[in-house]
Each structure stands twice: as structure tokens, then as C-alpha cells.
C-alpha positions, 0 to 999 in steps of 0.5 A: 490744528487741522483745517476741517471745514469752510463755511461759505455764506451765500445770498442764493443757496440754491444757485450755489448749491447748484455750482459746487454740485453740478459744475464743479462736480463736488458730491453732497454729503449732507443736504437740508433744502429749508434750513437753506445749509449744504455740506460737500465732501471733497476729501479731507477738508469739506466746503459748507454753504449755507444761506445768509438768512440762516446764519443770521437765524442761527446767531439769532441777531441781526449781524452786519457782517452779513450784508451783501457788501460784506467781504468776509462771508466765510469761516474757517473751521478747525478740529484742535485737541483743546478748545480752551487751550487752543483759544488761550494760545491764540488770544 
């Protein structure tokens, strides 16, 4: 299993955007300004952002994980050979 991307899920895309772009210095491989989602390329594992909002969009549902009380806005992505392999293992 291999680590490939963490999604990160902001209240402010644009700040954010800004942070990982311009302080950190971190290059942009794929920007989409009104779907609010980033993604940088910092060698092997990537660092996505994407907006609160959108992530709800996407889900198509309200999701209280997403609040801004919320201490998980993140995910974790792995590529593994098997998905249905992969999840039977874990579950």
C-alpha cells in the first residue's frame, strides 16, 4: 500500500491555496478556481485542497464532518493493487 495523495478540506480555498503556492513554495499541477480543488505536486505523495463546500457537493449531502468544528478534515489516499482485496483485509 502506498500513500499517493492527502486531501486537505479548507474553509478558505483561495488563502489556502495561496499558503501552499506562494509561502511553502510547493508547485501546482492541476488548479480549478470554481470547483474551489488544487492539487500540488511535492514529489511522490501530492497534497490536494479542496473547499469544504465542494466536498459536500461532490458527496451530495449535507455531512457534519465537515463543520468547522470538525478535527478531521482531511483524507488519506492510497493506490493498492486490489481495491476489494484491500478493503476485505482491512475490514
Amino acid at each position: 500500500m502506498k500513500l499517493l495523495q492527502i486531501r486537505l478540506l479548507v474553509n478558505d480555498f483561495k488563502r489556502s491555496t495561496e499558503f501552499y503556492k506562494d509561502l511553502l513554495g510547493i508547485p501546482i499541477s492541476w488548479y480549478e478556481e470554481e470547483m474551489e480543488y488544487a492539487l500540488f505536486n511535492n514529489g511522490e505523495t501530492k497534497i490536494e485542497l479542496l473547499s469544504q463546500k465542494a466536498m459536500t457537493e461532490v458527496i451530495g449531502k449535507e455531512n457534519k464532518s465537515l463543520d468547522r468544528e470538525s478535527p478531521s478534515n482531511f483524507l488519506l489516499q492510497f493506490e493498492v493493487e486490489d481495491v476489494d482485496k484491500t478493503y476485505d483485509y482491512l475490514r
